[in-house]
N, C-alpha and C positions, 0 to 999 in steps of 0.2 A: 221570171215566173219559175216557179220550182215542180220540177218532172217529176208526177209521179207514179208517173208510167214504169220505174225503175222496179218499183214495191211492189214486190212479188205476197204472194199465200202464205210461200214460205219463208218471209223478211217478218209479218205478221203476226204468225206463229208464234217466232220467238221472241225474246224479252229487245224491251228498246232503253238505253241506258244513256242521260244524260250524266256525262264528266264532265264537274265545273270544277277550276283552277284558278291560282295567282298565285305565280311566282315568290311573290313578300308577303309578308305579313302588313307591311305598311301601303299596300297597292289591298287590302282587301276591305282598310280602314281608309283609304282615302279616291278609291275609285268604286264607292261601291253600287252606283247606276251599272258598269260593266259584269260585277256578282247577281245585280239583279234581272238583269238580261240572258243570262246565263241559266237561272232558275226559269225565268219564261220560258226554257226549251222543251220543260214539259208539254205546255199547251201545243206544241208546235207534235210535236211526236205525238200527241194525241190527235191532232187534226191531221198528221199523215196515216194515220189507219188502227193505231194502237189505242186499247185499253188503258185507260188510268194504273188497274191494275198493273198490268206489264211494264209499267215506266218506272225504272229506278234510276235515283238520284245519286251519284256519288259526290261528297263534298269534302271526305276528312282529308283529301291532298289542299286543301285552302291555305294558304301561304307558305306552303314548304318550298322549296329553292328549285330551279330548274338547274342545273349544276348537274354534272353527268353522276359526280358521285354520290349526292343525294339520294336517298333509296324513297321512291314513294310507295306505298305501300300498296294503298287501293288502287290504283292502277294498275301495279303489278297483279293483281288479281283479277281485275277486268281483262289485262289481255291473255288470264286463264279460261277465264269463259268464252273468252269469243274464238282462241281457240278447241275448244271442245265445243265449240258448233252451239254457244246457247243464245248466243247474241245476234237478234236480225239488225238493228241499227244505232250506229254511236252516233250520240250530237255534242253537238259540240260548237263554241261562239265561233270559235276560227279553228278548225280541226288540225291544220298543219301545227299548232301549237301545242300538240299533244306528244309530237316527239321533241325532243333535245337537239337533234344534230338531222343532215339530209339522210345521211345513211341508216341511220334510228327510223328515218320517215321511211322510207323505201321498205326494212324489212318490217314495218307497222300494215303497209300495203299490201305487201305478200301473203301478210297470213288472213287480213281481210279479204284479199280476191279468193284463195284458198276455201275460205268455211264461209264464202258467199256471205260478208257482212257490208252492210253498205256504209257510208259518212253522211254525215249531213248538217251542214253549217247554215251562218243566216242566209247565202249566197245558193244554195241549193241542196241537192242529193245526187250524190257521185256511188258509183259503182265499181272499186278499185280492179276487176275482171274485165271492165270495158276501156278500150287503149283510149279513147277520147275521153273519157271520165280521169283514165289515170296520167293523160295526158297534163291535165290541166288540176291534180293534186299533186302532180310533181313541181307544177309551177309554183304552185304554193308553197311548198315545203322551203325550193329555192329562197322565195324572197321571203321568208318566215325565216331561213338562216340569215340570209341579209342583214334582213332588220335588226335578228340580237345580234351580230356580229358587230351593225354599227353602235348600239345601242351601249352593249359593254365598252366598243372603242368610247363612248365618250364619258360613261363612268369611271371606267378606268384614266382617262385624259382630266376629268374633274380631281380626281381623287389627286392625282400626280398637281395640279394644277394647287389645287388646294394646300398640300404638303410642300409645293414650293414658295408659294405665299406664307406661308405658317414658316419656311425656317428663314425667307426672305428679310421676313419682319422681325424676327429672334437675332439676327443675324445685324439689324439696322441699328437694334435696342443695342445690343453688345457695342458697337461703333459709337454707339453715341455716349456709351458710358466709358469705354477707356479716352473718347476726346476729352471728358469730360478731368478724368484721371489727370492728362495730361495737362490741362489747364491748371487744375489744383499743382500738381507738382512745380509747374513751370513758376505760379505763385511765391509758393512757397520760396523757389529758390531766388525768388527777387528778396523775400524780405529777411533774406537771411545775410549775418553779418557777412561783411567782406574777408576773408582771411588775412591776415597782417604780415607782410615779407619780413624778412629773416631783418632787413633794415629800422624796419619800423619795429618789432618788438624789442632791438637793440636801447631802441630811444627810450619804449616806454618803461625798457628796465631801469634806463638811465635817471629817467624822470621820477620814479615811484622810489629811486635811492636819497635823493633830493628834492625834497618837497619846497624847501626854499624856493628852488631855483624855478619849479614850475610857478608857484606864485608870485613872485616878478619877474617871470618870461615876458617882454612888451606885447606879444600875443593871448597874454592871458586876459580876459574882461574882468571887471568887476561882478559881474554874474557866477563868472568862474572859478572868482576866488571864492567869493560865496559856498556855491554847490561843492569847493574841496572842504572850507570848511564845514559845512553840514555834514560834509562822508566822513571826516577824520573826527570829529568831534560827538563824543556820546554825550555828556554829561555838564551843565555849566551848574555849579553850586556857588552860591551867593550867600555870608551869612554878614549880617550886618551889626556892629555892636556900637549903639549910640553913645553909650558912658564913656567908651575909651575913643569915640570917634573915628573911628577906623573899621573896617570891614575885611573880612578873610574870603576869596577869590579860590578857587576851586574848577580848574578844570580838566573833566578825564574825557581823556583820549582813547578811541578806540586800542584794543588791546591791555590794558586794564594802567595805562601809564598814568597818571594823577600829575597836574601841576599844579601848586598853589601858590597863592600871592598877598601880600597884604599891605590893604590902602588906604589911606585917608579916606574922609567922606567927601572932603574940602574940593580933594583932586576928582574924585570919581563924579561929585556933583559937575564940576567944571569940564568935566571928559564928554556927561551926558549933554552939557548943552551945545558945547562944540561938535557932535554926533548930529545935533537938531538943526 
């Protein structure tokens, strides 16, 4: 039940001044039932003894930052009135939330016990000159620090938390794409020739001076000899001349060497079916 036996002629008198507040901009668009509760304090300040008239509203502090170095403006000018004595009651949804820090709260109370202004939240009307009243706005103020002191711990503990998931996962992606590197290379160096020791390219000079000798090496296949002739052989020229019965034979050889030959048809017929 709220005292209002505190509310004096002279609290009456003067003007009664609801401050409404939130901290963000994002708390004004997404809590706005606690904005609207905050405008009902009119009714309230009205049904504790004030005129319509005498009730002003301040609102242009609405989502500016509680942050000590933020400058709010209208409030700074509220606690010019109420120290020049023109203010008989501030309300407010949770009054301790009007300072930043305890000791902010403490000299906010000083200069209300001072010019005789009272508080007055959804929980009652306190009269910062009476030790029982300021007893128990000190408690407030206390766990009004509390609360944002945990509050920041855990935006601040999010935000960290967050940033370490963000370079966690940066960090996973990176991993996975040098394994990835590393597979590719490791690849590669499978399919890459073997280097040939100083023995073995003795031989293939040996062999590449002597092609004879590679085509009746007993390790050579018939495939073999094939695929050498296929590599040494550019050109087969065949010209065949019925009247004289004999055909001229023409083969170039890579590097522009030509050998030719010439054959009967008798024999070349007799070549081809022994070939079948």
């Amino acid at each position: 039940m709220i005292d209002i036996a505190k509310i004096e002629s002279n609290h009456t008198r003067r003007e009664a001044i609801v401050y409404i507040h939130q901290s963000h901009p994002s708390q004004v668009e997404n809590n706005r039932e606690s904005t609207a509760r905050q405008y009902a304090l009119v009714e309230k300040a009205i049904a504790l003894g004030w005129a319509q008239s005498q009730v002003t509203t301040i609102d242009e502090d609405l989502g500016v930052s509680g942050k000590v170095f933020v400058k709010r403006s209208r409030f700074d000018h509220l606690n010019a009135e109420v120290a020049l004595g023109r203010v008989g009651i501030l309300l407010g949804l949770e009054v301790s939330r009007l300072a930043r820090s305890n000791a902010d709260w403490y000299r906010l109370l000083d200069m209300r016990a001072i010019t005789d202004t009272l508080l007055a939240d959804s929980n009652g009307v306190y009269n910062p000159a009476l030790f029982n009243d300021r007893l128990i706005l000190g408690l407030k103020g206390t766990r009004s620090e509390a609360e944002l002191h945990i509050l920041r711990g855990r935006l601040d503990g999010g935000i960290r938390n967050k940033a370490a998931r963000g370079l966690g996962k940066e960090w996973e992606t990176r991993l996975q794409n040098l394994a990835k590197a590393e597979a590719e290379l490791f690849r590669q160096k499978q399919q890459r020739p073997r280097r040939l020791t100083d023995e073995e390219h003795k031989r293939v000079k040996t062999l590449g001076s002597d092609l004879r000798l590679v085509r009746t090496a007993p390790t050579t296949t018939a495939r073999d000899r094939n695929e050498l002739l296929r590599t040494l052989l550019e050109e087969v020229i065949l010209k065949v001349e019925r009247k004289e019965s004999h055909a001229d034979l023409t083969l170039r050889w890579r590097g522009q060497h030509d050998y030719k030959a010439c054959c009967a048809l008798e024999a070349l017929s007799s070549a081809r079916a022994n070939h079948r």
